[in-house]
N, C-alpha and C positions, 0 to 999 in steps of 0.2 A: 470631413476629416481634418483637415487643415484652416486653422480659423489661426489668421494673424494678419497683421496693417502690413499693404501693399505699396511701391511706390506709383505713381500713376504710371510712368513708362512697362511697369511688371503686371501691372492688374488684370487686363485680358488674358495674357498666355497663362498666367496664374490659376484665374478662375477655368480655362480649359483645363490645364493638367490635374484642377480639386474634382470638376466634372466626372472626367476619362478615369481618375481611380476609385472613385465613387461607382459610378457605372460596372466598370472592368470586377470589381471584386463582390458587387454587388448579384453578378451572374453569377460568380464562380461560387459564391455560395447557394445562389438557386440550383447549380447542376450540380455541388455536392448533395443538396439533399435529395434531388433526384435520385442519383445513383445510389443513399441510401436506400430510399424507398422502393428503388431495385435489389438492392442486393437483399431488401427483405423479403420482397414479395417472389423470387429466384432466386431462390440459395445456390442451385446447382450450377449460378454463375461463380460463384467464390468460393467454393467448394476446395477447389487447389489451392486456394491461396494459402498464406500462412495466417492471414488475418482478413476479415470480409474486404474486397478492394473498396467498393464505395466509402467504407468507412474509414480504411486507412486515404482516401483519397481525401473526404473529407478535413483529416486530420491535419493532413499537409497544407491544407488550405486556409484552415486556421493557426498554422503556426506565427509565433509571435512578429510580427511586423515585417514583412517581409512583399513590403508594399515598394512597387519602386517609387524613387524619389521625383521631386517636380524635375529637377535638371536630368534625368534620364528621360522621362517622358517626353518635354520637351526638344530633347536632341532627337526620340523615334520621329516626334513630328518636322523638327527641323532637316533631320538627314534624311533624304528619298532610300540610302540603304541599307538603312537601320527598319526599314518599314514591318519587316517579320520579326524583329530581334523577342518581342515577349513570347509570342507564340513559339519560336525556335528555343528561347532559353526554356519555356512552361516545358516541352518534350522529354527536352536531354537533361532538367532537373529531376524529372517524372518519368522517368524510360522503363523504371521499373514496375513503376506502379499500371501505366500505362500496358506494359506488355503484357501484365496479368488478365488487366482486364480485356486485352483485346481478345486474346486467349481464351479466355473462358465464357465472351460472348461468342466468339469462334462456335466453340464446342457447343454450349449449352443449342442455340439455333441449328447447328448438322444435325442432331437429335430428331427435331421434330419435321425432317425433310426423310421424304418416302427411302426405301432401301434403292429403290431400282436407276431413282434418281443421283444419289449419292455415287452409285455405280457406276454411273455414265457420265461423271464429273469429276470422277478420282483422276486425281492430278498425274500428269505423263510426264514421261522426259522427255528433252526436247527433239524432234525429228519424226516422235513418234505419228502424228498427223500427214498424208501427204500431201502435196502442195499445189493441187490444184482448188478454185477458189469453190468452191462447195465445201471440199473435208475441210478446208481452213474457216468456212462461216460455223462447221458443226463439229468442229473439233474438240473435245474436252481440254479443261487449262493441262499446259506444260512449265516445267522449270527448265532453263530459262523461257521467257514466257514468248508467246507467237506475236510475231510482227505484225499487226495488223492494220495496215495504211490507211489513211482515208478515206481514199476510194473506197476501197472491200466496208468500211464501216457504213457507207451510206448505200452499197450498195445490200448493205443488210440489212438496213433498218428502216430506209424507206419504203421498201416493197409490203416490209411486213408493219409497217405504220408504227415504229419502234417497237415493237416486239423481239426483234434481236437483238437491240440496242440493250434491254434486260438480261440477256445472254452474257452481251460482250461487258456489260459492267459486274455481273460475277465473275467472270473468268480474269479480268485485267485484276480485281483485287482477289480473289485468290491464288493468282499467280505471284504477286508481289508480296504475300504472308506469306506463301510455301518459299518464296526466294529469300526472302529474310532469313526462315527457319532455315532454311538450306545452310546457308551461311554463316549461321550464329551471329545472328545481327539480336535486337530488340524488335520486337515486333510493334509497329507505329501502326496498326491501321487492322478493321476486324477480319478480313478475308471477304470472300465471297457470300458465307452464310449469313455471317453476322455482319455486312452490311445489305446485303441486297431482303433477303428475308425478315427480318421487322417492317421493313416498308411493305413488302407484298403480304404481309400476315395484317398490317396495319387496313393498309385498302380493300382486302377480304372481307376484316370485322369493320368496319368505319363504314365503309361507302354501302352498306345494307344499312344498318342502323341509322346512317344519315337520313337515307330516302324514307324510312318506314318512322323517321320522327324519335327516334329512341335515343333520349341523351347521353354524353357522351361520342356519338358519331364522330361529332365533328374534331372534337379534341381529339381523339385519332387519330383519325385523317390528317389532322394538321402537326401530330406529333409525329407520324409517320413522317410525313413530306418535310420535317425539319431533320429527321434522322438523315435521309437520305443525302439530303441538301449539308449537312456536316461532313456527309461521307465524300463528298465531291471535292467538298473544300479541303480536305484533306489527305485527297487524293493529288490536287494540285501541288501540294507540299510536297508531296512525296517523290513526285517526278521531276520537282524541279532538285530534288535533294538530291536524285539517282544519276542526275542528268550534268548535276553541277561540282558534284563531289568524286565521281570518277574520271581520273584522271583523262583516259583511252578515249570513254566518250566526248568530253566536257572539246579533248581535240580536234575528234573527228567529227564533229558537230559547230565546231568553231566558236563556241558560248566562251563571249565573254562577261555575262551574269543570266543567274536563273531564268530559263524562257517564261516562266510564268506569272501571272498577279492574280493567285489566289481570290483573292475577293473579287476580284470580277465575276465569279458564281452566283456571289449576291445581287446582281446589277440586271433590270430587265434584260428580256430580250429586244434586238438581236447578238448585245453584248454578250451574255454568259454564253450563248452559242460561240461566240468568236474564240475563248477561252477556253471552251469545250473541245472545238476542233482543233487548237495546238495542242492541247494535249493530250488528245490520241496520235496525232503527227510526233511529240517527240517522244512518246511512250512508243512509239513504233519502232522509232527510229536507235531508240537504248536498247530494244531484245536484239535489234537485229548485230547493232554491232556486237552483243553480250552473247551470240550464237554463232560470229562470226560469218555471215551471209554477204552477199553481196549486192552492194547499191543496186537499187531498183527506182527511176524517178518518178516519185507520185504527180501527176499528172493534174491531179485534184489542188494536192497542194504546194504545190510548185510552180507552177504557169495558170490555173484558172485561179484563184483564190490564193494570192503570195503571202498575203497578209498571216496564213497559215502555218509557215515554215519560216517567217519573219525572223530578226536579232526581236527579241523583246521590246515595246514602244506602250507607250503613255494612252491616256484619252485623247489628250491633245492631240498627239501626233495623229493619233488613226484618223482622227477629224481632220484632221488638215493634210494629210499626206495619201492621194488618192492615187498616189502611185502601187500603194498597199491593196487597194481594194481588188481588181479586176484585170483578166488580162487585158481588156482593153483601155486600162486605165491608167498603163504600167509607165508612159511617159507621160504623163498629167505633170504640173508645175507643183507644187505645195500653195494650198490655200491659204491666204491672210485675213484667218477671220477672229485673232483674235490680239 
């Protein structure tokens, strides 16, 4: 994109920032044709719309130059907190288009989920569960949404080998689309249906076709497991937005910047675990003040595993600071290892 004489002191962060917009705009037009070739192959996704979303999504993606420049790029990578700003501005320039589509991936996927099921997952208000820890593992989503501490989450998911864990990742994102809608917010994210269901319709049709050799399997599978893996990352968005933009919480939670780093989903494990488990600790911790309940101390993530309930910290730091890790590691010195 950018072809002009460099001075030598400019030439590297240069060729980073020709890179990083080459790359960056280079997806956004693989995932608008994507979603064209969604919106043609499902119409009854854009059906509401006023215009097929993929295509007006498209459209927006190709508007005339609207690339940012090397001196913004390079201030995302220079400022540590500037590190969301594209992704944060791409939303709220897109909020509209965005909400359509979540919307009508929403819908189109409740569709093809059984009546009986749909039933037993229609959203409640809040209180309606009671509160001992069984109805809260088999409770249907509530607005505002159920507390669900760490504890309770592994004590649901490891028993059943993550198979709850499928549970608790519908109901946290359909509680957070029906909370939006509640509110008359924009809707950032697909709900329960239209996130969790592509992926399990994906591993249905994928993981038989793989085994029996029938092409396309794999691209499946793998399309599924990127869908999912989108949904997470942008689920971290969303809690650190709920977490950091309310005023009551942002207090009573003591945040003085977003608990979370997104991209840490992308990072092997044990990393995206460590990411995973903040945030369900402060997704927990936003219904409850948002329902008005009273502090209860999770045990899990408060004294065995701090690093859980932490202010927000670096790679570095977690590496070096073994104070974070364990309780019994909670007076360790800070390492110098680097």
């Amino acid at each position: 994109h950018y072809k002009q004489k460099h001075n030598n002191n400019e030439m590297t962060i240069k060729r980073m920032m020709t890179r990083s917009n080459r790359h960056h705009y280079s997806f956004m037009n693989f995932l608008g044709l994507l979603l064209l070739g969604l919106g043609h192959s499902f119409p009854v996704i854009t059906r509401n719309a006023n215009a097929p979303v993929a295509k007006t999504i498209i459209a927006t993606f190709q508007r005339k130059q609207q690339q940012p420049s090397n001196k913004e790029l390079y201030s995302v990578l220079k400022n540590k907190k500037d590190e969301n700003t594209i992704v944060d501005n791409f939303f709220r320039e897109n909020e509209d288009l965005i909400n359509d589509f979540c919307q009508s991936t929403n819908n189109f996927w409740k569709q093809l989920v059984i009546e009986p099921v749909r039933d037993y997952v229609q959203i409640q208000p809040a209180g309606t569960s009671k509160r001992d820890i069984l109805s809260k593992l088999v409770a249907p989503p509530e607005v505002p949404g159920i507390p669900r501490p760490v504890w309770l989450t592994i004590l649901g998911s490891v028993p059943t080998a993550l198979g709850w864990y499928g549970y608790y990742k519908f109901s946290v994102e359909e509680e957070l689309y029906q909370y939006e809608l509640l509110n008359e917010k924009k809707v950032s994210g697909c709900g329960g249906y239209g996130t969790l269901f592509p992926f399990v319709y994906g591993v249905i049709i994928g993981f038989p076709m793989q085994l029996l050799h029938i092409p396309g399997g794999g691209t499946i599978l793998n399309a599924a497991a990127l869908w999912i893996l989108l949904g997470q990352v942008n689920l971290y968005r969303r809690v650190n937005e709920l977490c950091f933009s309310e005023e009551d919480v942002k207090k009573e939670l003591g945040l003085e910047e977003p608990p979370l780093y997104g991209w840490w989903a992308l990072l092997p494990p044990p990393l995206d675990v460590v990411v995973g488990l903040r945030q369900v600790h402060f997704l927990s911790e936003f219904w409850r003040i948002k329902r008005g309940d009273s502090y209860e101390k999770d045990i899990v993530a408060e004294i065995l595993f701090p690093f859980i309930s932490s202010k927000r910290f670096t790679l570095k730091e977690f590496v070096t600071q073994p104070s974070r890790w364990f309780w019994f590691t909670k007076d360790t010195k800070d390492l110098d290892l680097f």
